[in-house]
N, C-alpha and C positions, 0 to 999 in steps of 0.2 A: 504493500500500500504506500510507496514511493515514503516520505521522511515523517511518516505520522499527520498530515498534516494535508495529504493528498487523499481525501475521502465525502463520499456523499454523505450528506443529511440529507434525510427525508421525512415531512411534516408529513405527522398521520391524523391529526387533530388543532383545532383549534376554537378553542370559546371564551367565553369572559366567567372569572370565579365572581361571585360577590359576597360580601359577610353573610355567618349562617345567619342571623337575626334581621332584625328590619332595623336600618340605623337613621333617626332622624335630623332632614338636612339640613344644616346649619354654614356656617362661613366660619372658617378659621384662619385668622390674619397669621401675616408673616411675622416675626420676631425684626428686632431691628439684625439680629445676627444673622440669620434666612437670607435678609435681602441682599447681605455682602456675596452671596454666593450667585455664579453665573446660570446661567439654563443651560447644567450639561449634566450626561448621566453614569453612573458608576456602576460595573459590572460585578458582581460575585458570581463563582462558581465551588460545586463541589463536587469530586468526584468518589464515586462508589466501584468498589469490587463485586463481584458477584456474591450474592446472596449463597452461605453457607445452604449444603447440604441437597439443593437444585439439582436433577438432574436434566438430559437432555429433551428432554418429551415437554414440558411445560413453562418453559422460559418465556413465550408472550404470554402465559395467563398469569405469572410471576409479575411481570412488568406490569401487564393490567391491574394486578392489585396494588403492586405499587407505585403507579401512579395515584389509585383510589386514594391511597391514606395519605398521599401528600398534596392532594386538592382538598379531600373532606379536611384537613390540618389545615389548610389557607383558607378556609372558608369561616374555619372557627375562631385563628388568629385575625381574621379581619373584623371580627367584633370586637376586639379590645383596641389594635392598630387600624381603626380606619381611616386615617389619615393614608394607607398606602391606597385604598379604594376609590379613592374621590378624583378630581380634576384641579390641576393651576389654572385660574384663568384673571387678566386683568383685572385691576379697580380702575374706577374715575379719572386717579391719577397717574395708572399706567406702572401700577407696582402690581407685582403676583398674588394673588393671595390661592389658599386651598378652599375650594367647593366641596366639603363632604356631604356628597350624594350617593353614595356608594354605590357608582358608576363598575365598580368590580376592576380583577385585574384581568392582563391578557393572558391566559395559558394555553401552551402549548404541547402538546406531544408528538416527540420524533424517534425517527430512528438512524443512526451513524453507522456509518459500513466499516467501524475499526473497532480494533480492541482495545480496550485501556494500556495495555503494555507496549500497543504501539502508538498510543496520542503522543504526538510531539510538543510534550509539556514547556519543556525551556523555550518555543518559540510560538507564546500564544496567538499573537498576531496571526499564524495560519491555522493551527489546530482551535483556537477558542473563539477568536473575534468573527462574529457575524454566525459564526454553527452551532457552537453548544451554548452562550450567553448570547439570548436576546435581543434584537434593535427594538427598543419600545416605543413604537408609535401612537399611542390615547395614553391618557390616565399620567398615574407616578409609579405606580410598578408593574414589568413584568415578568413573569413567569417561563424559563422551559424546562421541560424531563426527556432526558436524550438515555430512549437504552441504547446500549454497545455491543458490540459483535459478540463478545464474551460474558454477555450475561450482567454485565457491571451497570452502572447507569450515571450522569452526571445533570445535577440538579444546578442551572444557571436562571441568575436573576438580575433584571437593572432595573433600577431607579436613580428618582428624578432628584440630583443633589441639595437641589431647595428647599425640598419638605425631609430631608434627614440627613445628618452625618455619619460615618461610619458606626459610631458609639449608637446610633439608632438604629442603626438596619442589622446591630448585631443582637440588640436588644430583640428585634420584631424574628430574626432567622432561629434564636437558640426558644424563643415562643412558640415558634411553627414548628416547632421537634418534638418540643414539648406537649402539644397538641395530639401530633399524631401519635404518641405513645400513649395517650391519654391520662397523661399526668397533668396536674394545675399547673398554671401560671406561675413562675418563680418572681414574673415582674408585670405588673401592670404599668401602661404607659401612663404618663402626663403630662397633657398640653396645654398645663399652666402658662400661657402669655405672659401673664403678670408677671413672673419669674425673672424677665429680661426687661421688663420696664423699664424705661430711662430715670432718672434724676431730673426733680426740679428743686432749684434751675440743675442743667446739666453742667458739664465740665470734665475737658481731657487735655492729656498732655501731650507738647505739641510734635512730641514724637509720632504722632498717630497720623501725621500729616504726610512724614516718611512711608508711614509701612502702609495704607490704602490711598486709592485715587479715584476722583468721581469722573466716569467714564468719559464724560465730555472733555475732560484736562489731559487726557490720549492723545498721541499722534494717533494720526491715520495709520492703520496697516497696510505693510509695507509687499507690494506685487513678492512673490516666490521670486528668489533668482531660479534662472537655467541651472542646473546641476547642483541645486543647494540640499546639504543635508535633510535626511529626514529624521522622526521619531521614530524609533522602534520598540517593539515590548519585548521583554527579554524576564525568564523565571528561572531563579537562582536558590541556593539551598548557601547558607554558610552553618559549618560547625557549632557544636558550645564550646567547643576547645581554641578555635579561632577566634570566636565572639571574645575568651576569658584572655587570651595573647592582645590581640587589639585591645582590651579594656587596661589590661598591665602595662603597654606601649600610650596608652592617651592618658596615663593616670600620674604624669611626672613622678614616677620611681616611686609609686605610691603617699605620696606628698598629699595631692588631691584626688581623692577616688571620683571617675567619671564613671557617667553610668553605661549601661553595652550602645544603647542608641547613641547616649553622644559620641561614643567612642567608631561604634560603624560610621554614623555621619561626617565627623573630622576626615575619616581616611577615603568616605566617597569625594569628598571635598578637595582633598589633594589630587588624587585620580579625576575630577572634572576639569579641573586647574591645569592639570600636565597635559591632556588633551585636544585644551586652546591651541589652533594653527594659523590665527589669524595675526594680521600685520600687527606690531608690536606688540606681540600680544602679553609678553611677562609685564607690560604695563595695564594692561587692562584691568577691569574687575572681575572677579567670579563671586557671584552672588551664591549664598543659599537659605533654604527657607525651612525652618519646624513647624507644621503641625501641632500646634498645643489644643488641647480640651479646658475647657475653660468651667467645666462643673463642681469639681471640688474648691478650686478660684474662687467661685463665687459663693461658695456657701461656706468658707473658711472661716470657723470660728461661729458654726450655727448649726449645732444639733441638727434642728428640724427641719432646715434649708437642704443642709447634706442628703438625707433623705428624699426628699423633693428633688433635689437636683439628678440625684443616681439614676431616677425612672426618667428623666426627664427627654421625651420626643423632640428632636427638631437638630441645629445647629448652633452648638456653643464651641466655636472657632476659633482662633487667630492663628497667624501666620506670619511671626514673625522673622527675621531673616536678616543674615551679617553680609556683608562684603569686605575681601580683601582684595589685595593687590596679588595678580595670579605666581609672581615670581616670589611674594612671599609663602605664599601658601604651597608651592613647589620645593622650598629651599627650607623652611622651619622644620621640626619633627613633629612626629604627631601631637604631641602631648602640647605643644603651643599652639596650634589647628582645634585640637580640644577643649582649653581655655580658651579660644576665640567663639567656638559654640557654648560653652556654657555662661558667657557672658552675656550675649546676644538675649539666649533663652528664658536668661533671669527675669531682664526687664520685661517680660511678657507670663509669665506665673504666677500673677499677682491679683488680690481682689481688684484694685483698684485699675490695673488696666482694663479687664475686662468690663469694669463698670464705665470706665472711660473708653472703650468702642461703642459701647451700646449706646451715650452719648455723644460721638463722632458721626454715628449713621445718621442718628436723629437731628442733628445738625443740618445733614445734608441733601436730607429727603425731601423731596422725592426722588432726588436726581440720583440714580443707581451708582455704586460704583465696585470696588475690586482691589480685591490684595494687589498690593502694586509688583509683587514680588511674582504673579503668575503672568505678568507681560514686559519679563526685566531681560528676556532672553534677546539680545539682539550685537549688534556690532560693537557693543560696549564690552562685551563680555557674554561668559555665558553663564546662567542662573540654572537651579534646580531647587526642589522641592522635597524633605524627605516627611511621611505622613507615618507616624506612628500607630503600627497594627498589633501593637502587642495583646489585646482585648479579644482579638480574632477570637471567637469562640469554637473552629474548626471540629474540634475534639465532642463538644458539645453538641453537632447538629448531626444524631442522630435520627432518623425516624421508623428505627423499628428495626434496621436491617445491618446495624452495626457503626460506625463513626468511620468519618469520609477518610480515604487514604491521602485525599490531597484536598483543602479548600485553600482557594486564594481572590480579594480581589483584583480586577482587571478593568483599567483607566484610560485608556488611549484617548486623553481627552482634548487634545487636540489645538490646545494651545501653545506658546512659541518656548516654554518652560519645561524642563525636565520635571519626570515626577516617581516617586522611588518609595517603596514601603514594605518595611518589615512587619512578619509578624510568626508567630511563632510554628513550629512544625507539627503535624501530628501524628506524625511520622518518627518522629525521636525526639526525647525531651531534653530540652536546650538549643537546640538547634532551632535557627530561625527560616524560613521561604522570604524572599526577596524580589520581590517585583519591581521593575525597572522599565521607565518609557523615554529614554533616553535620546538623543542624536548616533547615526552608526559611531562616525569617530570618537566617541565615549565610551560606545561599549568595546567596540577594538579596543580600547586605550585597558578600559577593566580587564577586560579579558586577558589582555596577555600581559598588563601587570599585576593585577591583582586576583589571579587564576588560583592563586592560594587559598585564598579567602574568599570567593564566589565562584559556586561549581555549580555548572550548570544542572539542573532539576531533569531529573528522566527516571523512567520507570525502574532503574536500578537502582535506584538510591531508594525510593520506594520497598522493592523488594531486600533490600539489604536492612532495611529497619523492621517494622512490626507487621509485614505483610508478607510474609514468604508466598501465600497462594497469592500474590496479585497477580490475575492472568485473562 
């Protein structure tokens, strides 16, 4: 079947789930944190081995049930999440808001003409984007269930980044497991608005002027050159043996313990850096940018906020982000590279920043705007993104038939920024899955420098951990 990657899907079904109950419709406004987010959509998948003890005679009525218990599960989780059920549609003023009408999602069922041990996992871009995760056309989320030649099946989902951040949609997938086994809810959602209310009067610091830009304070986008780089997606696996070497290397000879993320982030950092082939480029900047959650932030130092905040649905974001000078970030060690991220990271972990975004949006509303650090990619330098997956609940999203050998999400999302995210294996424990939407010349540059430390993700490494029958 040519590099895993060279195979049919074939849609056998397709219709809309809707909440099992009757959900009454209401408007649910955007948060001011919502509105920082563009209209684009974020893929998960997860993949499954064949169902223990199966034998050859009954594998579609196997799959028919299992599809059943993972529709009747999204029909039941969308009584508590119906926020994924409903429609974006403008206000007055030309901002998103969510219509829960429970409008349903879209799901699908297919079937892939390959076997799990030969999906070409390291290069999702052919084996996953567009066949086994979803394009979602209506609604906020959709739905597919792809069985496999081998009996395995992979469960792919996108939604609409507006109405959740990853901390949501892990909340709403380890629900829908929970569902289908027919265990309660470990989490009811909450789409307490109030939660993110601005200050009156407001007030932020004017740092916040750096890290976002109201879309109209943009250049134009700039025509594609002839022969200009592209993005690629690339799945990677690093060790916990590597993770704990890299964390001892950024940790200045244990002076200052860093933690495994800043310490992966410094050394992608270096390797983005070394990668620049442009005109002067050791003068240039390389930008990069953290993914912080901002829930415990904001309820720091409040019992009953904390709680509040844990369940809390939607997007509590920032993105804040350091530049250096790329011939410093090439020539320092890591552990100076790693002091330059956890400095950066500080200023943004804090109640009070967060409370001063939610007053920077509101400042500037209607007028939409954007992490400035997601359109920093250009002839200045080049910029990336790392988004912290360690929450991944992977391990957790069973539905009956055993815990997936591989979940990861999947981002191509298409803007001029790298964009990178760890999150934990479940396949070995310490070990991280590493997903990567990179420029080629970046992953060349990883690859054959830092081949040590990111090894690319394939059905062997799978089977060399806790799946010996993956087949």
């Amino acid at each position: 079947m040519g590099g895993g990657g060279d195979f049919m899907v074939t849609v056998s079904r397709k219709e809309v789930v809707a909440a099992a109950l009757p959900v009454q419709e209401y408007w649910l406004p955007q948060s001011n944190l919502d509105l920082l987010l563009p209209p684009v959509d974020v893929g998960v998948f997860f993949c499954y081995k064949k169902p223990h003890g199966s034998g050859n005679g009954g594998d579609e009525l196997r799959f028919g049930s299992m599809v059943r218990v993972v529709k009747e599960a999204l029909a039941q989780a969308l009584v508590s999440y119906y926020a994924f059920a409903g429609e974006v549609v403008s206000n007055s003023v030309g901002e998103p808001e969510l219509l829960c009408n429970n409008r349903g999602v879209d799901f699908t069922e297919a079937y892939a003409d390959v076997q799990l041990q030969d999906l070409n996992l390291y290069n999702p871009d052919d084996s996953i984007e567009g066949k086994l995760v979803p394009k979602k056309k209506n609604g906020v989320l959709s739905v597919q269930v792809t069985e496999l030649k081998c009996g395995g099946a992979v469960v792919g989902c996108t939604f609409d980044h507006r109405i959740a951040d990853a901390y949501s949609a892990n909340l709403f997938i380890v629900s829908w497991a929970e569902m289908a086994q027919s265990k309660p809810l470990s989490v009811i959602p909450s789409f307490r608005r109030s939660l993110l209310n601005p200050r009156r009067p407001g007030s932020y610091h004017p740092s916040l002027d750096e890290m976002y830009v109201p879309i109209s304070a943009l250049p134009p986008p700039k025509a594609p050159q002839p022969g200009a780089e592209h993005l690629i997606s690339r799945l990677y696996y690093v060790s916990a043996e590597q993770l704990s070497l890299l964390q001892t290397l950024a940790s200045s000879g244990g002076i200052r313990k860093r933690t495994k993320l800043e310490s992966l982030s410094a050394f992608l950092w270096k390797m983005i850096a070394k990668s620049a082939v442009m005109e002067n480029a050791n003068k240039k900047i390389c930008k990069m940018g953290i993914v912080v959650d901002g829930r415990g932030r904001l309820s720091s130092g409040d019992e009953d906020k904390t709680a509040l905040m844990a369940t809390y649905f939607g997007n509590v974001l920032s993105i804040p982000f350091g530049e250096k000078i790329i011939c410093d970030l090439k020539e320092q060690p890591l552990s100076w590279v790693a002091d330059a991220v956890h400095d950066f990271l500080e200023r943004a972990v804090t109640k009070e920043h967060f409370l001063g975004l939610i007053d920077w949006v509101e400042t500037h509303r209607p007028e939409p705007a954007l992490a400035k650090i997601y359109c920093s990619g250009s002839s200045d330098g080049p910029a990336f993104v790392v988004s912290s997956g360690q929450r991944f609940p992977a391990s957790k999203v069973d539905f009956g038939w055993g815990r997936p050998a591989l979940g990861s999400y999947h981002f191509p999302w298409g803007g001029d920024a790298g964009y990178v995210m760890p999150m934990p294996s479940p396949a070995r424990d310490g070990d991280w899955v590493v997903y990567m939407h990179l420029l080629n010349g970046q992953i060349e540059l990883i690859e054959n420098q830092g081949a040590h430390i990111f090894r690319p993700l394939t059905s062997d490494y799978l089977k060399l951990a806790d799946f010996p029958h993956l087949s």
